[in-house]
N, C-alpha and C positions, 0 to 999 in steps of 0.2 A: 303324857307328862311333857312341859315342855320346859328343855331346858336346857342353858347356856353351853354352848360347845370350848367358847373361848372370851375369857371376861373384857368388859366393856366398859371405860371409865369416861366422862367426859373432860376430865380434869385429866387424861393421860393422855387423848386422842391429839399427833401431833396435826399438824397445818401443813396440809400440801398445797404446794403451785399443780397447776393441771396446764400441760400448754397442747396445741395440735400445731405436727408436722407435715405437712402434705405429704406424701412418697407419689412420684414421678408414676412408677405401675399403673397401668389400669385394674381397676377393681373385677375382676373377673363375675363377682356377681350381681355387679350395678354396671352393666358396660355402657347407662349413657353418664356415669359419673369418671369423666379423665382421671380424676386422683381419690386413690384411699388416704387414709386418714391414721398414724397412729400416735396413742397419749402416750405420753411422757410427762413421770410423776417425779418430782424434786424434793427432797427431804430434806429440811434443815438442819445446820450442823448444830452440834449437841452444844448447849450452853456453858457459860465457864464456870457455874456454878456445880451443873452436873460434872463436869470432868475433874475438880478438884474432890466432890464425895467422891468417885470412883478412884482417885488417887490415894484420898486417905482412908478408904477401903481396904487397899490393895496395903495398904505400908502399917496397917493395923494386924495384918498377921505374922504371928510370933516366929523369929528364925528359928525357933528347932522342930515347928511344922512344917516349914519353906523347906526347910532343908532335906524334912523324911520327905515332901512333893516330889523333891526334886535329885534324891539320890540317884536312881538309875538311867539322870537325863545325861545325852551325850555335849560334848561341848559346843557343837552348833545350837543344839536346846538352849543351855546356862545362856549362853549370849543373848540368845532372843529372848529368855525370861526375865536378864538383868536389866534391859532397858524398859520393861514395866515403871519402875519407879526407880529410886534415890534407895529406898527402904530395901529393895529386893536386890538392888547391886550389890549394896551392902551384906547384905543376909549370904548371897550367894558368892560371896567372895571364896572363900573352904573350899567348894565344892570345886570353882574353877582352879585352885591350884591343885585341887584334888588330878583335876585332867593333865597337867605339867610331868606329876609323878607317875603318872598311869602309861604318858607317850614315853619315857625317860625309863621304866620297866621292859617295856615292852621292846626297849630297844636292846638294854642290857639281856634278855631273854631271847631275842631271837639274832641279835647280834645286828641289830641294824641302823643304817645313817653314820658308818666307820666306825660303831663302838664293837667291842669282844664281846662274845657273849661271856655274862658273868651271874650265877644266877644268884649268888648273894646277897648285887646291887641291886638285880632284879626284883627278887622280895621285898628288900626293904624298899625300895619305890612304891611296890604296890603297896605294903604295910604305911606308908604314907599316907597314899592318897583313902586307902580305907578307914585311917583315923581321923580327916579332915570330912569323912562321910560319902562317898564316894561309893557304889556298890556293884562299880565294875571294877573298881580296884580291888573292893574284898574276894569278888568269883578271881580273878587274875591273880591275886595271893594264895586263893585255897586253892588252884591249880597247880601251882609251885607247891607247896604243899604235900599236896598230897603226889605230886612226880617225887618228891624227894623223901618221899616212905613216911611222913609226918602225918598222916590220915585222920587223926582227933582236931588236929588243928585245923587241916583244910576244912572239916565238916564244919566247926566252927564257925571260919570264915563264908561258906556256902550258906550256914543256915542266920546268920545275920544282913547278909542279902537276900535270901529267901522272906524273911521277915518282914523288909522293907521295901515287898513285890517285883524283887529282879526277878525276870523270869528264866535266865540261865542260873542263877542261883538255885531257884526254886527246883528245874530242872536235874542241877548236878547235885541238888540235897537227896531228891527222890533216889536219884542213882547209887549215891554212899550208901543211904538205907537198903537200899537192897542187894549189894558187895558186902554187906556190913556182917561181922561175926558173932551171933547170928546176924540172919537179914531181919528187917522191919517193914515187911511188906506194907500194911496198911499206911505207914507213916508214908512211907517211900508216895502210894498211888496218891494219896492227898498230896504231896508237892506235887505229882507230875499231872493231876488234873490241874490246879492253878497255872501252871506252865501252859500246858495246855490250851486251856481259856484264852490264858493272853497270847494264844498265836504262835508259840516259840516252837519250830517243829520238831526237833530232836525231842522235846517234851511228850509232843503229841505222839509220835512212833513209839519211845517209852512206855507211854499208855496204853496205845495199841496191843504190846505184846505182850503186858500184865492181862488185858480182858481177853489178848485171843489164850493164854495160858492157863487162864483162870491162880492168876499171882495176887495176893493182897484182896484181892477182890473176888466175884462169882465171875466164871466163865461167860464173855457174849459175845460171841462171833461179830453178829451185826452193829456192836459198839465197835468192839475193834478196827472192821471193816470200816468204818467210819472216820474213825482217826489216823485210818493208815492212809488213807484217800484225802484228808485232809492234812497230813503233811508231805503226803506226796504231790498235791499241789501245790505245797509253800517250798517244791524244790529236793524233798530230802528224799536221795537217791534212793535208802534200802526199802522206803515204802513205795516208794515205784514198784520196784518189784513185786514185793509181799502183795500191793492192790492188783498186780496181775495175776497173780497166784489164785486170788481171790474170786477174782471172775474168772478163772480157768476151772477150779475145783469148786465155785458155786457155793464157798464159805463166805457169808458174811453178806453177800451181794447174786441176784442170780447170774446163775452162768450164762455168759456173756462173751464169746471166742474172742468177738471183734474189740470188743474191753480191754481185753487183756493180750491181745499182741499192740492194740497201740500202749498199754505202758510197759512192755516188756523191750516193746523198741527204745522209746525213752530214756529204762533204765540203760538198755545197753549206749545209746549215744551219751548218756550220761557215766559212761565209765563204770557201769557193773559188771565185773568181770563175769559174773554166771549168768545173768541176762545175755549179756551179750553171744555165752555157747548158745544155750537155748534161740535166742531169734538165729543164729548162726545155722540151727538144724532144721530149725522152720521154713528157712530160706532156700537150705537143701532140699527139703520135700518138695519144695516148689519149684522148684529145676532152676532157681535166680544164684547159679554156679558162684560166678564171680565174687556176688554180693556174700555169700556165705561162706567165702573164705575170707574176706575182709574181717567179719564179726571174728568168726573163728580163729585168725590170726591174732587178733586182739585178745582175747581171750584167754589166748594160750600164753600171751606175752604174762598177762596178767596173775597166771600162774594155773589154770586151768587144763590139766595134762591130759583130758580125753581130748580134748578141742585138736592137741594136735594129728591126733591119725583119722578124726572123720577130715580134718584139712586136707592131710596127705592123700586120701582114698580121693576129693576130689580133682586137687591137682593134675590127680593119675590121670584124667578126665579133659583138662583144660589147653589150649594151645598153648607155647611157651611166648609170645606177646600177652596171653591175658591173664599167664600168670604173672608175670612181672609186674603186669598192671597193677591186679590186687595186691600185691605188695608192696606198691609203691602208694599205693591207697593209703595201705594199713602204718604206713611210716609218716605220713603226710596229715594223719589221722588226730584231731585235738577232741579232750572230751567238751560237752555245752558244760558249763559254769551251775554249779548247784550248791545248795544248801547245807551237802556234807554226803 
């Protein structure tokens, strides 16, 4: 049967220039031809007929669709969707003041750009900008919220940006559900697969630990394993870990040694304090002294109280120049920058 892969109109087919450029190279496989040849195709620019239907395209749809589009966009987004039209500056006015009271929250909240922290005005900034539709402003209000014992409301707030596809919404809804008295697990894993989906790691780890626990859901290792690898790539330090676990004990993933000391390193240069013992003793067996008291220092700073006497036993061990050294390591020591 034969038949069309991609439709073919001749009333749609635009008109190209076709020109040849000589290129100086010789043709490697016509060497008695000095110059190749390449085409260069010229498209013409779109008529002003079509660019006014795509304007009144564009300004035909209704602001309180504009508006659910474009709730969870940040204010670099709003700017770049307002200059679409007249129609969409317009629509999307709410939302950019929405971002005014979002920065002016956040400053009252964490006390910053010389204001006090104040978390009154705090709230009510972000109750602001979530009434203008805004759906970083309602996660940034059920946050507040729910820090200040008010828990129905934050869910609230979480699950009205959940609704209108924020994925830390959707994320911190899943998480109420299941803090929740009782918990609601099923609810809970349905927000944190959408989270999920859209990428948002803390979502994805969430998930992870419902299918490696068998929460809300049927226990499956290999899904878990999956999700935990996948936001351990978007950064988020505790499935660093958990994926090295993973390929160490041969859940979810075959065991894999090499697997799992590269992200048990990872997690530890990423500031996981029990990674960091763990590659610390790894690095013992391996007689890499110095390097393992580095970890191991760190560790213990961290709060990890066996880390200090396999330290000490090596020390016992070390010149006094290389112990100074690792300790001047382990002071000079920044974690890499992660996702949480």
């Amino acid at each position: 049967m034969n038949e069309k892969t991609w439709p073919h109109h001749r009333s749609e087919t635009p008109n190209f220039t076709t020109i040849q450029f000589p290129i100086q190279n010789p043709n490697p496989r016509n060497p008695k031809n000095p110059k190749s040849y390449q085409m260069i195709r010229f498209d013409p620019p779109p008529s002003p007929a079509s660019s006014r239907r795509h304007s009144r395209t564009f300004a035909a749809l209704p602001n309180d669709i504009l508006t659910k589009i474009a709730a969870n966009f940040s204010l670099p987004n709003l700017q770049t969707a307002s200059l679409v039209c007249k129609a969409w500056r317009d629509g999307l006015r709410p939302l950019r003041e929405a971002m005014l009271f979002l920065r002016w929250g956040k400053r009252y909240k964490h006390g910053r750009g010389g204001v006090k922290v104040n978390v009154e005005k705090a709230l009510d900034s972000f109750l602001k900008g979530a009434a203008r539709g805004s759906t970083l402003a309602m996660v940034d209000a059920g946050l507040v919220y729910w820090e200040i014992g008010k828990k129905d409301e934050g869910v609230k707030m979480y699950k009205r940006a959940a609704e209108l596809g924020d994925p830390a919404g959707q994320c911190n809804l899943g998480i109420s559900y299941l803090q929740a008295e009782p918990p609601n697990a099923k609810e809970a894993v349905k927000w944190l697969y959408q989270a999920s989906v859209a990428g948002y790691v803390r979502g994805q780890y969430q998930l992870a630990l419902c299918l490696h626990r068998g929460i809300g859901t049927d226990q499956n290792l290999s899904e878990a394993a999956r999700w935990y690898l996948r936001a351990a790539e978007g950064g988020y330090v505790r499935a660093m870990y958990n994926v090295s676990l993973c390929f160490s004990l041969g859940r979810g993933f075959l065991q894999n040694h090499r697997q799992s000391r590269k992200w048990m390193k990872l997690a530890a240069d990423h500031g996981h304090r029990k990674a960091q013992f763990e590659h610390g003793l790894a690095l013992f067996s391996e007689g890499q002294m110095m390097k393992a008291v580095v970890y191991l220092e760190l560790a213990g700073r961290g709060g990890e109280t066996a880390a200090a006497h396999v330290k000490n036993v090596i020390l016992q061990q070390l010149p006094q120049p290389s112990r100074e050294r690792a300790i001047a390591l382990a002071d000079n020591w920044r974690a890499l920058p992660s996702s949480r």
